[in-house]
C-alpha positions, -999 to +999 in steps of 0.1 A: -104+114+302-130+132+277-167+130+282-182+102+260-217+104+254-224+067+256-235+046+282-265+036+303-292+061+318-312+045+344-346+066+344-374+063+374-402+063+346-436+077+358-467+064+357-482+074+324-459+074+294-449+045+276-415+035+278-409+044+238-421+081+253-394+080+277-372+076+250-380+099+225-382+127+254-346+119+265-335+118+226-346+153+226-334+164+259-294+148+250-299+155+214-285+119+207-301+098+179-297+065+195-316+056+224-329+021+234-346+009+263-339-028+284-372-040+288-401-023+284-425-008+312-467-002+311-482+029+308-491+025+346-461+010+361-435+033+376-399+024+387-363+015+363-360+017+331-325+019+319-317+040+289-289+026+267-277+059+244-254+058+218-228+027+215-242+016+246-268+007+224-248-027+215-244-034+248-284-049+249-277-083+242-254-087+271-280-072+293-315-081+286-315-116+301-311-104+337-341-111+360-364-084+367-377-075+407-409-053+409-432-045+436-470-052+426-501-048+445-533-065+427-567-064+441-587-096+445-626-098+434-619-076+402-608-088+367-603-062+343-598-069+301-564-057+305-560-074+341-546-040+352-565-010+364-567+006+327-588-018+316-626-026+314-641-044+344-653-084+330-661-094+364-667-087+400-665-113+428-672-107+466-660-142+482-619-137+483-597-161+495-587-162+534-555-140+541-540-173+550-544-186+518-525-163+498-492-169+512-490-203+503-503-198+469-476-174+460-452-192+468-462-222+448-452-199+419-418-202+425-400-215+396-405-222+360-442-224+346-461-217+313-475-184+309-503-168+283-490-136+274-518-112+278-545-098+249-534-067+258-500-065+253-466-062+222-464-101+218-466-108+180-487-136+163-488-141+128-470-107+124-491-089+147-493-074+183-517-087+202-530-055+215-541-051+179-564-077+181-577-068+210-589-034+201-608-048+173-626-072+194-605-100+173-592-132+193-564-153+186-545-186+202-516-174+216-491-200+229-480-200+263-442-195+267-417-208+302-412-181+324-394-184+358-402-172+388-367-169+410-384-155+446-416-144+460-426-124+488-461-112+501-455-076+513-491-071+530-523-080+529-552-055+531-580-074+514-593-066+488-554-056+480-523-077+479-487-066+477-461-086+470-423-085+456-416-107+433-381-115+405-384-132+375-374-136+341-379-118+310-408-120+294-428-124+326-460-104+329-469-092+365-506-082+353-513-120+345-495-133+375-525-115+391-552-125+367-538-163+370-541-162+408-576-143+407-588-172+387-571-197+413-590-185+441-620-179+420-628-147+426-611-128+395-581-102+398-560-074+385-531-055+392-535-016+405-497-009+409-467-020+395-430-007+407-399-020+391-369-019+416-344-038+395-332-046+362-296-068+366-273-049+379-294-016+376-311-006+406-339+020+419-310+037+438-293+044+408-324+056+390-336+095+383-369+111+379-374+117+341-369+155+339-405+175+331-390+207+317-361+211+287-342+234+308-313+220+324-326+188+318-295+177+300-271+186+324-290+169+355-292+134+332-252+136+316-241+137+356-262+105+362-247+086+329-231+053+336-198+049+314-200+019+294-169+004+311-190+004+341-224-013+330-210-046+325-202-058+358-210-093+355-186-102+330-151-108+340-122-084+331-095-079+309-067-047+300-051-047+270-029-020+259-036+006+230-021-016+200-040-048+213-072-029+215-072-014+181-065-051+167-096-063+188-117-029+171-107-048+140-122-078+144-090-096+149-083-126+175-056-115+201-033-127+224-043-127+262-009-122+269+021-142+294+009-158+324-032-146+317-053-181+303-093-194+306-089-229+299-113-237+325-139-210+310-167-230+291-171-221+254-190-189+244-179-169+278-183-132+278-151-114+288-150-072+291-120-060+273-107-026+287-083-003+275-071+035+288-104+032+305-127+025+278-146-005+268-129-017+237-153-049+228-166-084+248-149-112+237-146-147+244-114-171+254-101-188+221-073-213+211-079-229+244-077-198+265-044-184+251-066-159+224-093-133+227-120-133+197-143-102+199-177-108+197-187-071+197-166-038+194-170-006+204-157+028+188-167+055+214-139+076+199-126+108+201-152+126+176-185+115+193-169+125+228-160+164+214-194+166+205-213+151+233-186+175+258-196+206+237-233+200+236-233+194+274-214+229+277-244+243+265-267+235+290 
């Protein structure tokens, strides 16, 4: 089978860039154009940030709703404007809660609550980011949106600092998890370290350091590229053969074939349609489970895969 270059890069980002960094430095390491990111990561925070290149590039809407796990230590007594260690200090407290209290008051959090997004961060209002405002000393209502918190654990305590592990939904922002509980117990808060161990099905073990040098930096990331037939593993699994697949490429509703139905599948499920090895497109059961409509096609062909094999010869 020829290299394709599409698929999913799982980078262990450093603290430091931003996460649209990350990507323009991999663009120019691969010399691909297209290059998204599932989620994106603070300057400070550290820890998966998967790299969708090429085609793989459609595969974002099938991906972003996964929870998120990180590991974040935030210390007590200290609120910052940003409510992470970047920020200005707005407060200083020196009663903290007792180390018996924070337990119990993490896991209250578990599941779903409103959540202000914070000043400091890429939220829009009224067609603008947030952070915007902030730096000119502007403020602005900004609605509080659900958020979930799936599971909680407290890692250590080591007063002033906390560490705990926590997954939870999108949009969820670990800096103002901290600021919310600093407030709780009175005392103010912010967060000094953030890791992010998993995204879905995209874990810290499948993640590598973000090369710091052009040379032979493409090689090392092509041998860590997930195949896009591989970065779907939620979704169930169909082969079809050649002819089948082009139809699907085309838009067009298939057969599923003799003895293969979903009747019992609930409208709108997402199925991963393989062929020779290859993803062909995510489709959903139709005609009460005897069709396949495409929902999204892929045409990792032939050309893109000569040129991604010959431009990773040359590293």
């Amino acid at each position: 089978m020829s290299f394709r270059p599409h698929g999913i890069l799982v980078i262990d980002k450093p603290a430091g860039p931003t996460s649209f960094q990350v990507v323009q430095q991999v663009r120019r390491y691969l010399g691909v154009k297209k290059v998204g990111h599932l989620g994106t990561l603070d300057p400070f925070a550290t820890g998966v940030l998967p790299l969708c290149l090429q085609e793989a590039t459609k595969l974002t809407p099938f991906l972003l709703d996964f929870p998120k796990t990180y590991c974040a230590t935030m210390v007590l007594g200290v609120a910052t404007d940003t409510q992470d260690l970047t920020g200005t200090v707005i407060s200083r407290a020196s009663q903290l809660p007792a180390p018996e209290a924070i337990g119990p008051a993490l896991a209250a959090l578990v599941g779903e609550h409103w959540q202000t997004p914070p000043m400091y961060s890429a939220v829009q209002v009224q067609g603008r980011r947030l952070y915007q405002y902030a730096r000119q000393g502007l403020s602005v209502a900004v609605p509080p949106r659900a958020v979930r918190i799936h599971d909680i654990t407290l890692e250590s305590i080591s007063l002033p600092e906390v560490t705990f592990t926590v997954t939870c939904s999108k949009g969820t922002y670990i800096r103002t998890l901290a600021a919310d509980l600093g407030r709780q117990w009175g005392c103010g808060a912010h967060l000094k370290a953030l890791r992010r161990l998993q995204v879905g099905p995209f874990t810290l073990d499948q993640a590598i350091p973000l090369p710091t040098a052009a040379a032979g930096a493409a090689s090392s990331l092509w041998e860590h590229l997930i195949p896009m037939e591989a970065c779907l593993p939620h979704l169930g699994t169909i082969e079809v053969d050649a002819h089948t697949a082009g139809r699907l490429r085309q838009g067009q509703a298939v057969d599923i074939g003799p003895g293969i139905e979903f009747p019992s599948l609930p409208p709108g499920t997402h199925l991963k349609i393989i062929s020779q090895q290859t993803l062909v497109a995510v489709a959903t059961p139709a005609a009460e489970g005897k069709k396949l409509q495409p929902v999204r096609v892929f045409h990792a062909g032939l050309a893109t895969a000569t040129a991604g094999l010959d431009q990773r010869r040359q590293h």
